[in-house]
MIFIMAR-870063 format. One record per residue (C-alpha): residue in three letters; x, y, z; chain. Coordinates in pm, 1 decimal. Example, Ala and Ser with C-alpha at 12.3 -4.5 7.8 and 13.67 -1.06 7.14 Angstrom:
2
<r><r>ALA</r><X>1230.0</X><Y>-450.0</Y><Z>780.0</Z><c>A</c></r>
<r><r>SER</r><X>1367.0</X><Y>-106.0</Y><Z>714.0</Z><c>A</c></r>
This chain:
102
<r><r>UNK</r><X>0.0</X><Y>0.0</Y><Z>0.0</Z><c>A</c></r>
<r><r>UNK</r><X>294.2</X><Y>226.6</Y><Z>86.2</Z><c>A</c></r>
<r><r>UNK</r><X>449.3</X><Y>177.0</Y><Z>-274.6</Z><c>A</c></r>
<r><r>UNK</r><X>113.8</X><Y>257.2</Y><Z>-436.1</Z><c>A</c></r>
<r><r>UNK</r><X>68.2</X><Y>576.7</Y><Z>-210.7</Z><c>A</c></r>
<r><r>UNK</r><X>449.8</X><Y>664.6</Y><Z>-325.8</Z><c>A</c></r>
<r><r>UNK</r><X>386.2</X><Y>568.8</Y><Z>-709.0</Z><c>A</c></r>
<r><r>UNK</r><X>103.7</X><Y>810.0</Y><Z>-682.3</Z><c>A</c></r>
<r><r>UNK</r><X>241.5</X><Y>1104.7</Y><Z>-564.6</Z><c>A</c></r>
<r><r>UNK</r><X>544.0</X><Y>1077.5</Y><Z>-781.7</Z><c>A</c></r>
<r><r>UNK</r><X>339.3</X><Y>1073.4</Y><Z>-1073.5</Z><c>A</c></r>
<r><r>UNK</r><X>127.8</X><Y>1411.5</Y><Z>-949.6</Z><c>A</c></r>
<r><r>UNK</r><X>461.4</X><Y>1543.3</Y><Z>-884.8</Z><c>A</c></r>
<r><r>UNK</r><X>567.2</X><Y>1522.9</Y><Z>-1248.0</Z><c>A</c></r>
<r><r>UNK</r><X>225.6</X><Y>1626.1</Y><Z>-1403.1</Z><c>A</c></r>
<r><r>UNK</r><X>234.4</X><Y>1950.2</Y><Z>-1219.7</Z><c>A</c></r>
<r><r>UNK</r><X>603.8</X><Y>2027.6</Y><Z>-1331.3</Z><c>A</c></r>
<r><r>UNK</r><X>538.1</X><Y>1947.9</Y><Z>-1701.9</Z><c>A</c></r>
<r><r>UNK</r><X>185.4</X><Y>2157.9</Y><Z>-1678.1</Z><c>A</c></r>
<r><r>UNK</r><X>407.1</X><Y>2468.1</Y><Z>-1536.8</Z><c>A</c></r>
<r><r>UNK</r><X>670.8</X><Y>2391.3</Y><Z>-1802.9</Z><c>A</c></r>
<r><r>UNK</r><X>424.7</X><Y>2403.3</Y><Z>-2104.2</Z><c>A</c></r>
<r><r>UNK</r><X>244.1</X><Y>2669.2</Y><Z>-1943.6</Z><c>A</c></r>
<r><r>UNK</r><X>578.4</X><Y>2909.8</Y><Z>-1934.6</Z><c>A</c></r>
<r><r>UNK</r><X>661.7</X><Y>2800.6</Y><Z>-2261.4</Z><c>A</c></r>
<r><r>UNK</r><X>330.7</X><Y>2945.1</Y><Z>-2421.9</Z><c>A</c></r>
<r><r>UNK</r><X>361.6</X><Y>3232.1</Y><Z>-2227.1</Z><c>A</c></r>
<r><r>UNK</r><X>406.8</X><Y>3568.6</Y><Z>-2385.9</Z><c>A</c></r>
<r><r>UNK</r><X>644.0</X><Y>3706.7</Y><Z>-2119.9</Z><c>A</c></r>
<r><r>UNK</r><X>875.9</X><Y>3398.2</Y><Z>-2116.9</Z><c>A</c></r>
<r><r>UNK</r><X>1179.7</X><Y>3481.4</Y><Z>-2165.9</Z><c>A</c></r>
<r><r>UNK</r><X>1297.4</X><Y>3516.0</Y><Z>-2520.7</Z><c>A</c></r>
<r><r>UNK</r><X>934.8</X><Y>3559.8</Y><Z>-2637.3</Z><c>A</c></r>
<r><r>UNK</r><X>969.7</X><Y>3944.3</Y><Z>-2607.6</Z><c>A</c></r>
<r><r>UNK</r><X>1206.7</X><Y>3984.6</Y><Z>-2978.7</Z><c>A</c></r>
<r><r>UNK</r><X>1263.8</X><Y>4286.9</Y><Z>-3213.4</Z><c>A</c></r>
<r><r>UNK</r><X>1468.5</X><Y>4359.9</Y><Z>-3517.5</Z><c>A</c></r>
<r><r>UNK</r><X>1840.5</X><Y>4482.7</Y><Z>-3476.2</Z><c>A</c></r>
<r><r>UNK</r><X>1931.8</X><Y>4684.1</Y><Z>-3773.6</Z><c>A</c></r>
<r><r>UNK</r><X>2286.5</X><Y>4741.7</Y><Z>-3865.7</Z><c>A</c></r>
<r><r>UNK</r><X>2353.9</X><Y>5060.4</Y><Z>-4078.3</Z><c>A</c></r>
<r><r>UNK</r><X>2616.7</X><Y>5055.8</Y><Z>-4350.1</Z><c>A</c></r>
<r><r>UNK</r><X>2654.8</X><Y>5447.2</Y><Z>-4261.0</Z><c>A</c></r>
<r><r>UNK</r><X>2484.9</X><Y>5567.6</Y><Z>-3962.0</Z><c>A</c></r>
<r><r>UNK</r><X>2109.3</X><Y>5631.8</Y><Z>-4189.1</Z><c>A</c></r>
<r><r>UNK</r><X>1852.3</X><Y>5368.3</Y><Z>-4125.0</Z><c>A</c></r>
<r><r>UNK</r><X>1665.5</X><Y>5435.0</Y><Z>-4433.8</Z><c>A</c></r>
<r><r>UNK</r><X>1603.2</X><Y>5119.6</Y><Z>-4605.7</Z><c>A</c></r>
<r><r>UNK</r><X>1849.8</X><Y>5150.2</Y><Z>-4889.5</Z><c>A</c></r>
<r><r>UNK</r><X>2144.0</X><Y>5188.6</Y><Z>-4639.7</Z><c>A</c></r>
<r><r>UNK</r><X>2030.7</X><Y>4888.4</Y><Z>-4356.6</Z><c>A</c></r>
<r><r>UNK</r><X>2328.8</X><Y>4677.6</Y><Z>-4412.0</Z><c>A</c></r>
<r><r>UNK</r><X>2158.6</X><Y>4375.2</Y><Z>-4206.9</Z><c>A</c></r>
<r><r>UNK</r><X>1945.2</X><Y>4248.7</Y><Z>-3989.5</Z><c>A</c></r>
<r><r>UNK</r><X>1907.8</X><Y>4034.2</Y><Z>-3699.0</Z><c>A</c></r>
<r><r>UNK</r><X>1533.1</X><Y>3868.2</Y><Z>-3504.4</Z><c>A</c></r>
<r><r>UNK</r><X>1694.4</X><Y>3883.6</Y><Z>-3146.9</Z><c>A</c></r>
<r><r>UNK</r><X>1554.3</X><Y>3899.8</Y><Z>-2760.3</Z><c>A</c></r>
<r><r>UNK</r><X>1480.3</X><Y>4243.1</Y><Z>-2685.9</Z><c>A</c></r>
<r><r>UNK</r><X>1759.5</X><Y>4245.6</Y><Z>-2425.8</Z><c>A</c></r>
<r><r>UNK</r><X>2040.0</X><Y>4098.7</Y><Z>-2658.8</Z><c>A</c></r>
<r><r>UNK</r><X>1941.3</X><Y>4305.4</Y><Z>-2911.9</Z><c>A</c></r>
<r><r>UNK</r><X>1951.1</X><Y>4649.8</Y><Z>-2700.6</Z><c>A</c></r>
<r><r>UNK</r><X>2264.7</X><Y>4518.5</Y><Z>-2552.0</Z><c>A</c></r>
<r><r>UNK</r><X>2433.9</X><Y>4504.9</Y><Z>-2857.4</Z><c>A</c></r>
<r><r>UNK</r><X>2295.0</X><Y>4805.1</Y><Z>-2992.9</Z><c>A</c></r>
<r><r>UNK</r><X>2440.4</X><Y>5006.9</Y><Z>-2688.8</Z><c>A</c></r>
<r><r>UNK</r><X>2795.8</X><Y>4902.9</Y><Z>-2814.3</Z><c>A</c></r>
<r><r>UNK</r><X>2778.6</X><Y>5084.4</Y><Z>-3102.2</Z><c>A</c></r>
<r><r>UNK</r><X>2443.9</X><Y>5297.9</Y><Z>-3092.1</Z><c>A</c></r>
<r><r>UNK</r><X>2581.0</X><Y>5515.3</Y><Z>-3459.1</Z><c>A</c></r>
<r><r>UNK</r><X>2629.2</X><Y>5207.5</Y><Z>-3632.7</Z><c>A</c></r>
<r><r>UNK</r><X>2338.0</X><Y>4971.6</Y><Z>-3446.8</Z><c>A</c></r>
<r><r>UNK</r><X>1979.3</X><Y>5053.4</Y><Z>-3343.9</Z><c>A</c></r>
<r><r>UNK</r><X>1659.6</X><Y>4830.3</Y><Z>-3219.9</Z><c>A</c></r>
<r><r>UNK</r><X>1311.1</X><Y>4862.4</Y><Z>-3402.9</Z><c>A</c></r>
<r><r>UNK</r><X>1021.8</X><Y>4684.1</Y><Z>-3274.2</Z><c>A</c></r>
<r><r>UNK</r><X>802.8</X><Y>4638.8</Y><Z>-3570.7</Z><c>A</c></r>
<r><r>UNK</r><X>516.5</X><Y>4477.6</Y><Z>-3428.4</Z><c>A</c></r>
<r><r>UNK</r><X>266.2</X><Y>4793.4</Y><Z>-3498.3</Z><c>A</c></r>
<r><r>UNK</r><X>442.7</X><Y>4877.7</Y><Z>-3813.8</Z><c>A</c></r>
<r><r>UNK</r><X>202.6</X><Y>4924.6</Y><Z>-4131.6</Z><c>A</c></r>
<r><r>UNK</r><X>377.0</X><Y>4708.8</Y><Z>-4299.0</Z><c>A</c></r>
<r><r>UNK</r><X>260.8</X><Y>4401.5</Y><Z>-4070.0</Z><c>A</c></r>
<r><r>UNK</r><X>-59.2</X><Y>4575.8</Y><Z>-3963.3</Z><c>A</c></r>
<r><r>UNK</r><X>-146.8</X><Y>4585.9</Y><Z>-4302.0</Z><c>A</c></r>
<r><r>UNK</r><X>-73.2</X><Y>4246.1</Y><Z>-4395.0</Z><c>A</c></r>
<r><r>UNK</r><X>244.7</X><Y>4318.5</Y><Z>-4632.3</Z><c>A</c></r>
<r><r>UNK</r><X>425.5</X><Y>4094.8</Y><Z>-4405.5</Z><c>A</c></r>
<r><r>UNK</r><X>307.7</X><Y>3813.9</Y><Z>-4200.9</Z><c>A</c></r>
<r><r>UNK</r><X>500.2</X><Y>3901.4</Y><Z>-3884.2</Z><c>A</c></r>
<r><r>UNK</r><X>748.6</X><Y>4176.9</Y><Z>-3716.0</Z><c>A</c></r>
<r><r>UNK</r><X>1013.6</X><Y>3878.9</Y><Z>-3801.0</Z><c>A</c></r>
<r><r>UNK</r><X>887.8</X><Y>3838.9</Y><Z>-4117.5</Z><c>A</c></r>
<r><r>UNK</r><X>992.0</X><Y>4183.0</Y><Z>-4195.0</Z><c>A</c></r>
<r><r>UNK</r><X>1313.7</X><Y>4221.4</Y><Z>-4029.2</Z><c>A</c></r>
<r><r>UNK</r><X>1438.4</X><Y>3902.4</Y><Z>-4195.8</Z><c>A</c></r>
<r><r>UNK</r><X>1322.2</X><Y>3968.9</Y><Z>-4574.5</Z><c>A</c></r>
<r><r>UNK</r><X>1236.8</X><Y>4333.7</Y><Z>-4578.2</Z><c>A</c></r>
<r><r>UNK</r><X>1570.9</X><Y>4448.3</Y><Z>-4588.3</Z><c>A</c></r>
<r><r>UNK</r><X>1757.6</X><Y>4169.7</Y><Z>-4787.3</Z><c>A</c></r>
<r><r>UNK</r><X>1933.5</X><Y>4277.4</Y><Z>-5113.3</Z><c>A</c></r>
């Protein structure tokens, strides 16, 4: 009887840390989940005919980075952009990884 009490509560045990799990990883605040579009500059304009390239990071890494070199670097959340809103693009990613490509 002890074994089947302990068999039992084990197995709870692990449902409730994989529900937690599954329920972080859909989470909109997870971290990670929060990303925008690092744009590198070939010469300090971010016009789109002088974005040199582009990268889909964490918000964090991608402000961090930007900070380094804030003339050459600079972070653009394109979420709201018209060009997503609009349906041009399917996604803020979307945009940051094709918009820009030569």
């Amino acid at each position: 009887m002890k074994s089947f009490a302990l068999v039992a509560v084990a197995v709870s045990l692990l449902g409730a840390g994989t529900a937690g799990a599954s329920a972080q990883g859909n989470s909109a605040n997870a971290p990670g989940q929060d990303r925008v579009c690092l744009v590198q500059s070939s010469n300090g304009s971010f016009n789109d005919a002088d974005v040199a390239g582009t990268k889909w990071l964490p918000r964090k890494a991608a402000e961090a980075q930007a900070s380094k070199d804030p003339t050459n670097l600079k972070v653009f959340d394109y979420t709201n952009d018209p060009l997503v809103t609009n349906g041009t693009y399917a996604s803020a990613e979307v945009l940051c990884n094709t918009h820009f490509a030569n």
